[in-house]
Every structure is written in C-alpha cells, then in structure tokens.
N, CA and C atoms as an extended XYZ file, in Angstrom:
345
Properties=species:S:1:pos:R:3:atomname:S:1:resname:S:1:resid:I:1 pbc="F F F"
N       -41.404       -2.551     -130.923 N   UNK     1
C       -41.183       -1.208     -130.459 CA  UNK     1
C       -42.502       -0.533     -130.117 C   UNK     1
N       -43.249       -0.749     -130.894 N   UNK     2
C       -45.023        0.000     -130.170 CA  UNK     2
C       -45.318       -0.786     -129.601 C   UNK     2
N       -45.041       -2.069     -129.031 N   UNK     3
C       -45.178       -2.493     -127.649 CA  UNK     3
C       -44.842       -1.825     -126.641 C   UNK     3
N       -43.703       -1.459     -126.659 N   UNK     4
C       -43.103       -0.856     -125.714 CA  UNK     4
C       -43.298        0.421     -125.829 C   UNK     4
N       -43.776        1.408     -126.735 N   UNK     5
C       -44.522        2.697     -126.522 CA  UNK     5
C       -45.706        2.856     -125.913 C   UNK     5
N       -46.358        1.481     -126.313 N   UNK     6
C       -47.560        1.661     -125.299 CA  UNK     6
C       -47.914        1.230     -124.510 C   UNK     6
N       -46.878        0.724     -123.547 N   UNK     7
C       -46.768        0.379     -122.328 CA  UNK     7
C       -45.832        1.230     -121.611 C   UNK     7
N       -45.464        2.170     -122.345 N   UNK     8
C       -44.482        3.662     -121.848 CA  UNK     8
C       -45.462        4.885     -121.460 C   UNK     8
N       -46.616        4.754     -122.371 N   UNK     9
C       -47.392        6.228     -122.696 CA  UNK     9
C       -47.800        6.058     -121.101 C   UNK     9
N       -48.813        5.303     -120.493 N   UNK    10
C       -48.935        5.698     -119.020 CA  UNK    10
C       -48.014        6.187     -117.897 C   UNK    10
N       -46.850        6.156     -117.788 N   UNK    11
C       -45.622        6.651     -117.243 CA  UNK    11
C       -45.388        7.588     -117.804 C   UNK    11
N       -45.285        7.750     -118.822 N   UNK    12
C       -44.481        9.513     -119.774 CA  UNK    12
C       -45.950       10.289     -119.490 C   UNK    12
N       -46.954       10.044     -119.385 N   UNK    13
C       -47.835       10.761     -119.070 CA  UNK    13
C       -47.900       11.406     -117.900 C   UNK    13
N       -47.966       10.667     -116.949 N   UNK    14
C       -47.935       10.795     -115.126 CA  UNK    14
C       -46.772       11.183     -115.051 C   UNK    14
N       -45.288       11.333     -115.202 N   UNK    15
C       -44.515       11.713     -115.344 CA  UNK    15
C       -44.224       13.522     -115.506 C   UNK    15
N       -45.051       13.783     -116.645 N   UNK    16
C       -45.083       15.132     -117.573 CA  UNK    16
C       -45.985       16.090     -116.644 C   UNK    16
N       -46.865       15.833     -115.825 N   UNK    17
C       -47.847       16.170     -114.837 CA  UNK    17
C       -46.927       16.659     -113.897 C   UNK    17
N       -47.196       18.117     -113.685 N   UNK    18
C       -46.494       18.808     -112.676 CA  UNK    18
C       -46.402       18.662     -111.070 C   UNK    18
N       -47.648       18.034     -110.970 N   UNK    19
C       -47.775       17.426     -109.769 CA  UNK    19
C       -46.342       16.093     -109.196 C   UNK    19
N       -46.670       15.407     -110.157 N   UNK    20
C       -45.795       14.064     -110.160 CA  UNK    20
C       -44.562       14.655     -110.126 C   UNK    20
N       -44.025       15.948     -110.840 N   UNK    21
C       -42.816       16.307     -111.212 CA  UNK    21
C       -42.270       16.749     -109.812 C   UNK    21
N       -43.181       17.411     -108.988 N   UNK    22
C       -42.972       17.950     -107.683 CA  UNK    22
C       -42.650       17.308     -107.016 C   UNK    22
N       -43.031       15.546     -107.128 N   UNK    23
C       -42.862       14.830     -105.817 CA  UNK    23
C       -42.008       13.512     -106.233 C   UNK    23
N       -42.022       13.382     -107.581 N   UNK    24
C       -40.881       12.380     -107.718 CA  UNK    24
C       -39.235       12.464     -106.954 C   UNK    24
N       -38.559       13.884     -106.865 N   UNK    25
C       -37.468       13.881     -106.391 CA  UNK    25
C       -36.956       13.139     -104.657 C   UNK    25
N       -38.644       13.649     -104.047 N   UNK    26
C       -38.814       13.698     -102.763 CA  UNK    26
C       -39.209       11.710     -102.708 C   UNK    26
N       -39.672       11.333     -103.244 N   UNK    27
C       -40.182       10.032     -103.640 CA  UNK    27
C       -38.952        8.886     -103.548 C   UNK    27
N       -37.896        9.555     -104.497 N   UNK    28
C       -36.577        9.050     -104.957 CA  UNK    28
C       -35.503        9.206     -103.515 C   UNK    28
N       -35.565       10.304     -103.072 N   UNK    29
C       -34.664       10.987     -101.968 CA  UNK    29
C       -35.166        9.540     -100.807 C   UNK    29
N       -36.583        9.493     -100.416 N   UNK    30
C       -37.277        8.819      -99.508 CA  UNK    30
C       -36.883        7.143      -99.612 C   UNK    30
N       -37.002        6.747     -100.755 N   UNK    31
C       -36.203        5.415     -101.165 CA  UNK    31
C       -35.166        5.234     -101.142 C   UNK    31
N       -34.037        6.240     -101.355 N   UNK    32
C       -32.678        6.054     -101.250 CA  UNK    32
C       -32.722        5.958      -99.647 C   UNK    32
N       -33.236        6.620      -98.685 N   UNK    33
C       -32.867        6.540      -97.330 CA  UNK    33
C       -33.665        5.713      -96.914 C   UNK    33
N       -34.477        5.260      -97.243 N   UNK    34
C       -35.141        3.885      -96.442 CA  UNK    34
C       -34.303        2.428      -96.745 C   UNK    34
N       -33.717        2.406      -97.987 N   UNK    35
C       -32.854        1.323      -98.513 CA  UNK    35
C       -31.974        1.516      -97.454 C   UNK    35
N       -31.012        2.730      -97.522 N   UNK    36
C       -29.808        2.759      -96.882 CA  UNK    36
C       -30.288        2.590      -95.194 C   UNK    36
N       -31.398        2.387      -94.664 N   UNK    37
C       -32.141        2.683      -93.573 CA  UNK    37
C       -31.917        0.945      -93.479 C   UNK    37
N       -32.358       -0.257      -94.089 N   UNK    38
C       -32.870       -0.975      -93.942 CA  UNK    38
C       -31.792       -2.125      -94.401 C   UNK    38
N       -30.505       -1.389      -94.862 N   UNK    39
C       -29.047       -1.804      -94.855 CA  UNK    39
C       -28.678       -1.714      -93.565 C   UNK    39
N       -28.783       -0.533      -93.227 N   UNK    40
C       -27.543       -0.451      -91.989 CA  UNK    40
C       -28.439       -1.146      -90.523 C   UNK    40
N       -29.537       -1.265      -90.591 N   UNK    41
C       -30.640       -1.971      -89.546 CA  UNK    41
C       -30.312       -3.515      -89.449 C   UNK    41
N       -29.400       -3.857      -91.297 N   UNK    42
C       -29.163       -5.505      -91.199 CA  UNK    42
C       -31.022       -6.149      -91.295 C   UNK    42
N       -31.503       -5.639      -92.018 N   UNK    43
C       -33.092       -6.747      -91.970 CA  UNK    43
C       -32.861       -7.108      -92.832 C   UNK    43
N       -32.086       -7.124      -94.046 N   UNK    44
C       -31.881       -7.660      -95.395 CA  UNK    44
C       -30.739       -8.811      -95.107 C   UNK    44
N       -31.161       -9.910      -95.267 N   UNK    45
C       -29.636      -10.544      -95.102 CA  UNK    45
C       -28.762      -10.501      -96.539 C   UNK    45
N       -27.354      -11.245      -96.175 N   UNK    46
C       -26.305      -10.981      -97.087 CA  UNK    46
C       -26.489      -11.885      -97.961 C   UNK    46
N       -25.995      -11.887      -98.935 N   UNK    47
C       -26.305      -12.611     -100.144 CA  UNK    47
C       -24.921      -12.394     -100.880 C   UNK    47
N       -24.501      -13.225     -102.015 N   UNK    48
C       -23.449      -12.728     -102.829 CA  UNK    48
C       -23.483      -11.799     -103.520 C   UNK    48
N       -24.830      -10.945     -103.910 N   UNK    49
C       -24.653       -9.920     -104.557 CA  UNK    49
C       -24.823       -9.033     -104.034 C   UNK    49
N       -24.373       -9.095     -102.831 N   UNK    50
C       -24.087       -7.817     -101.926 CA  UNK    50
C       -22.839       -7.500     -101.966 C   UNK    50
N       -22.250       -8.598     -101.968 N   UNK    51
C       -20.871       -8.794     -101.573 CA  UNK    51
C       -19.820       -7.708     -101.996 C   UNK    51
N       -19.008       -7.289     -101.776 N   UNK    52
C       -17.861       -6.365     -102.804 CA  UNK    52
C       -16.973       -7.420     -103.402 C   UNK    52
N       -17.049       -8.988     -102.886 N   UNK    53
C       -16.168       -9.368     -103.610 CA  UNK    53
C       -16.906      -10.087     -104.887 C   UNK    53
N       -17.988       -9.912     -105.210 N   UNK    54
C       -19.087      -10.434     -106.271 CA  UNK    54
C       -18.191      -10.086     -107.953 C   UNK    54
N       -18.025      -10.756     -108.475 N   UNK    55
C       -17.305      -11.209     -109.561 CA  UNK    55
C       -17.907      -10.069     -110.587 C   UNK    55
N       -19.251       -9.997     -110.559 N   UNK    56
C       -19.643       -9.024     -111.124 CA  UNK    56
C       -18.901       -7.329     -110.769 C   UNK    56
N       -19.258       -7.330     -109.815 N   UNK    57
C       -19.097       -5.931     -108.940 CA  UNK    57
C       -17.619       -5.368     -109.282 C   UNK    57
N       -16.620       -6.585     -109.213 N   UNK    58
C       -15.304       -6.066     -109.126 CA  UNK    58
C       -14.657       -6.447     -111.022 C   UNK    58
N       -15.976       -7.058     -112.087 N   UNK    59
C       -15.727       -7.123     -112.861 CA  UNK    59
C       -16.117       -5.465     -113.625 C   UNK    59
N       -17.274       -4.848     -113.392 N   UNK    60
C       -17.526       -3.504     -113.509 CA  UNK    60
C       -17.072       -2.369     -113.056 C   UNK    60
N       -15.914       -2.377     -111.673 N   UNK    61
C       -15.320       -1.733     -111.257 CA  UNK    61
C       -14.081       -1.280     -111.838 C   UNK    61
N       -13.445       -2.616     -112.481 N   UNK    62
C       -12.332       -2.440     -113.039 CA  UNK    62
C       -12.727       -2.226     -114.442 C   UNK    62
N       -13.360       -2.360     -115.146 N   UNK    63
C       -14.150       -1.936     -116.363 CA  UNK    63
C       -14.131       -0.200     -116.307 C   UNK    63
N       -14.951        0.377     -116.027 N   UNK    64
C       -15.636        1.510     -115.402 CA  UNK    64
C       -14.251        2.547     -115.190 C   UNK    64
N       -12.596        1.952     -114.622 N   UNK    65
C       -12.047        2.517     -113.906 CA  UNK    65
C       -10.603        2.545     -115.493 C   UNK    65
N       -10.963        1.306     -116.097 N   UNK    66
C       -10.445        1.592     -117.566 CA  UNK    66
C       -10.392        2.587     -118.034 C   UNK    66
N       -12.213        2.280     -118.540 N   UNK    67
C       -12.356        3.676     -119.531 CA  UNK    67
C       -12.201        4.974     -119.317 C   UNK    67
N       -12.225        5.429     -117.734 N   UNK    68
C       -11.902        6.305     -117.091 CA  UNK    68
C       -10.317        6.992     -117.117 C   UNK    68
N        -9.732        5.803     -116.960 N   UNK    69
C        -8.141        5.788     -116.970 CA  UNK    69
C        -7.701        6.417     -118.465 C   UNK    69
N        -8.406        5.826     -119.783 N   UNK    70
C        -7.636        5.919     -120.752 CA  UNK    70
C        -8.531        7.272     -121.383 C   UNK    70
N        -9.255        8.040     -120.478 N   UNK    71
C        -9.835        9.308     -121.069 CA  UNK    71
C        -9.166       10.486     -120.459 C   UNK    71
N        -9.319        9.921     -119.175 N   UNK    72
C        -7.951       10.903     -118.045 CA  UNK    72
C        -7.295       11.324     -118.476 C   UNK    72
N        -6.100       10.157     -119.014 N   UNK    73
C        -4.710       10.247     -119.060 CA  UNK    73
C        -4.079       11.083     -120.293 C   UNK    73
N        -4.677       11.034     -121.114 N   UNK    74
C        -4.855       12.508     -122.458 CA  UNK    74
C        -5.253       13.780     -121.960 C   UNK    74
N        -6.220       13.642     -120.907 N   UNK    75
C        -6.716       15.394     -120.037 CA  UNK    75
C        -6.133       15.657     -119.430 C   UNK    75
N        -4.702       14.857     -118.187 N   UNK    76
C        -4.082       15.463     -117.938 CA  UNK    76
C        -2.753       15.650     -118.356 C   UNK    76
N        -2.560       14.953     -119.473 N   UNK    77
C        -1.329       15.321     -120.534 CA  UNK    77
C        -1.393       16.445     -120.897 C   UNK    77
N        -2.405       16.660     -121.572 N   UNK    78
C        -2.598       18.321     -122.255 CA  UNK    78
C        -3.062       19.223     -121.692 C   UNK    78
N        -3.543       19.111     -120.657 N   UNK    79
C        -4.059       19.914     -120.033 CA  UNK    79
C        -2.413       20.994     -118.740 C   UNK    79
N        -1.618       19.718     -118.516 N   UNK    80
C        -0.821       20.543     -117.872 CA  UNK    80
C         0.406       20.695     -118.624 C   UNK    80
N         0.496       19.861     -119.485 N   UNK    81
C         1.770       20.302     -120.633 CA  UNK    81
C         1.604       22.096     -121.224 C   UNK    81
N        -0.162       22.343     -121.501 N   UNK    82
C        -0.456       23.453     -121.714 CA  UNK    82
C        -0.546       24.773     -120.921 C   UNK    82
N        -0.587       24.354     -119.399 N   UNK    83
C        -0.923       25.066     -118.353 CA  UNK    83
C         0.540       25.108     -118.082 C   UNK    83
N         1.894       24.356     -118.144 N   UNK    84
C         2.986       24.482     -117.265 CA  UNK    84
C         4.121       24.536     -118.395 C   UNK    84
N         4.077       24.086     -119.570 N   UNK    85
C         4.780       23.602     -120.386 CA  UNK    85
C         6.193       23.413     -120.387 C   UNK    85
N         5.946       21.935     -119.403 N   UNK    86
C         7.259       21.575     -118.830 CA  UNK    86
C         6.724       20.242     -118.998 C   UNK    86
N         7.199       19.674     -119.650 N   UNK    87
C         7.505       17.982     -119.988 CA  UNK    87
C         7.638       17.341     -118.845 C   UNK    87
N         8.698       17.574     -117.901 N   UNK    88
C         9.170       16.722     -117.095 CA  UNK    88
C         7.789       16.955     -115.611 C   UNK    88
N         6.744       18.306     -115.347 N   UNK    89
C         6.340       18.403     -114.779 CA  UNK    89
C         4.745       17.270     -114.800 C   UNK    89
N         4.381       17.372     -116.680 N   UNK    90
C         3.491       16.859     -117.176 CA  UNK    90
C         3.405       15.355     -116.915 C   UNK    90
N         5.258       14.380     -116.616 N   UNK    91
C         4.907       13.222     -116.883 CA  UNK    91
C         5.000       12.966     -115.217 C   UNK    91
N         5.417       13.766     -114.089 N   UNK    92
C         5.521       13.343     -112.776 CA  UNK    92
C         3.704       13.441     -112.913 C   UNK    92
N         3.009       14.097     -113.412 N   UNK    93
C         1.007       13.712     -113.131 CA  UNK    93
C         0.646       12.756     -113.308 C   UNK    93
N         1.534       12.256     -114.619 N   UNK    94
C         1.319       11.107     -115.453 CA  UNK    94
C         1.410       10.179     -114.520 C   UNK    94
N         2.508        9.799     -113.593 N   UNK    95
C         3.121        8.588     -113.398 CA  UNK    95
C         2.355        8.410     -112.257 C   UNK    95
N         2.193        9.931     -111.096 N   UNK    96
C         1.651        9.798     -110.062 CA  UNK    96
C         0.194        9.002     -110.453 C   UNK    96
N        -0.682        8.839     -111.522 N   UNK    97
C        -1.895        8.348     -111.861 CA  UNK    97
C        -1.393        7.007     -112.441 C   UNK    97
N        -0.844        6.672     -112.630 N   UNK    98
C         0.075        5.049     -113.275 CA  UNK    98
C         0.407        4.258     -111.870 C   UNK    98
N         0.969        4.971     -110.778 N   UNK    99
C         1.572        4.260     -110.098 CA  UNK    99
C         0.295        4.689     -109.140 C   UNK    99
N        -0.823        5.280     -108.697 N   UNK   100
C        -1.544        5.029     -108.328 CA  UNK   100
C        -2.641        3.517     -108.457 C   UNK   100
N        -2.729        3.773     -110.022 N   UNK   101
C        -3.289        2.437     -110.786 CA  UNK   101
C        -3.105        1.413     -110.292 C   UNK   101
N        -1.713        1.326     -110.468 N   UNK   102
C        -0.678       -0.645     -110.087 CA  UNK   102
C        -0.752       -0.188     -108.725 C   UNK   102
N        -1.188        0.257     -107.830 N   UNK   103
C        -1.222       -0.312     -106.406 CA  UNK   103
C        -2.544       -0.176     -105.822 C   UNK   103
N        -2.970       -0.276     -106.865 N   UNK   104
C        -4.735       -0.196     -106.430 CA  UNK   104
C        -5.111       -1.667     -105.799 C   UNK   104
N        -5.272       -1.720     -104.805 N   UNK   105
C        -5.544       -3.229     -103.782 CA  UNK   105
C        -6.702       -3.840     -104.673 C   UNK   105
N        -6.482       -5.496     -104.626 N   UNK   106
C        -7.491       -5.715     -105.422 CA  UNK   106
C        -8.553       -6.583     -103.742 C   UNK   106
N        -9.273       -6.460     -103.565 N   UNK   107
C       -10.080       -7.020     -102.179 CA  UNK   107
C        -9.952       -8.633     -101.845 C   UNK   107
N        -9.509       -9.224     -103.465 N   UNK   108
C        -9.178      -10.375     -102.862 CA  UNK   108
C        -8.000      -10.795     -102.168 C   UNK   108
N        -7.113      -10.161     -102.371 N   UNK   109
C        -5.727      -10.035     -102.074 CA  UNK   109
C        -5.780      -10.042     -100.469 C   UNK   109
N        -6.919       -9.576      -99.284 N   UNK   110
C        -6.846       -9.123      -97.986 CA  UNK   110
C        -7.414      -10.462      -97.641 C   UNK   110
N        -6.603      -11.198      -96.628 N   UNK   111
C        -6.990      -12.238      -95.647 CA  UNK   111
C        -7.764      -11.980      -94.926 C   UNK   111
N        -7.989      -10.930      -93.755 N   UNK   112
C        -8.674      -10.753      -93.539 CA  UNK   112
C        -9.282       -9.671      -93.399 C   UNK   112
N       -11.068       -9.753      -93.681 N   UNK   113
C       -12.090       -8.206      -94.005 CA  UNK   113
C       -12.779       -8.137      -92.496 C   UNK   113
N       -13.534       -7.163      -92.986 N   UNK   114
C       -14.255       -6.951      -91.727 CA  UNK   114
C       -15.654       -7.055      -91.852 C   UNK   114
N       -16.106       -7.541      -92.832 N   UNK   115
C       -17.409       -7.633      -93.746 CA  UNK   115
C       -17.546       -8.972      -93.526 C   UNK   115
C-alpha cells in the first residue's frame, strides 16, 4: 500500500494545483472527441473488443441492467402505489417494465447487422 501512495503523491499533487484543475476538464472533453473523432474516421481497425457482440460487453450489459432492474422495481412499486394508491394502477408499471425486460433483443438473435 505505500507503494502505491508513493507512486500516487505525484498525481494527487499536480492534480490539487489549480492550474491543472482548470484544464483537466478541457483535457478530458478534448480526448473524448478525438477518440470519438478517430472512431468515426475508421483509422482504428475492428477488433473483437470493439465488437457489441464481445462476450464481455453483453456479459456486463446484462449484469449492469440486473442490478438496475431489481432496485427499480421496489421504486416504482412504492413510489406509485404511494402517489396513486391503486394496486391495479401500480402493477400495470410493474408489468410494463417486466414485459419490457423479456423482449429486450438479445444482438445475437439478428441475422443480419449492419456493423
């Protein structure tokens, strides 16, 4: 761990410097659009971990869209059972987000992409 503090302290330093603070956003902003610059130009070729159908990608997607799902689905239980307090109004939210779920396309499923 004080390895790694003191190979941190030069960054948390330059970092804390108001100067740096001014121009990191603009720094960050400038990289995001040169990436996305140098995507859509095609100079990068494709690779599998570009891919959307990358095993990873669609293993974190559906991960990600879980935990999401099973935090939701209690916020909008109570949230409109409390706001409408009508049962039958609370579970048409419910279902509309359930039956959204099960028809969520999975990308392998499409013969043909355009990618």
């Amino acid at each position: 761990m004080e390895l790694l503090d003191r190979c941190a302290r030069p960054l948390r330093t330059s970092l804390v410097r108001s100067s740096m603070r001014r121009w990191l956003p603009w720094g960050l902003l400038g990289l995001m659009l040169g990436g996305s610059l140098l995507k859509a130009l095609a100079l990068l070729p494709d690779s599998y971990m570009s891919s959307k159908r990358n095993l990873l990608n669609m293993y974190f997607v559906k991960l990600a869209w879980a935990w999401t799902f099973w935090l939701l689905l209690p916020f909008i239980a109570i949230t409109n059972y409390c706001l409408s307090r009508n049962v039958l109004e609370m579970l048409r939210r419910i279902s509309t987000l359930l039956v959204g779920t099960m028809v969520w396309k999975d990308p392998r499923s499409q013969e043909c992409n355009s990618y």
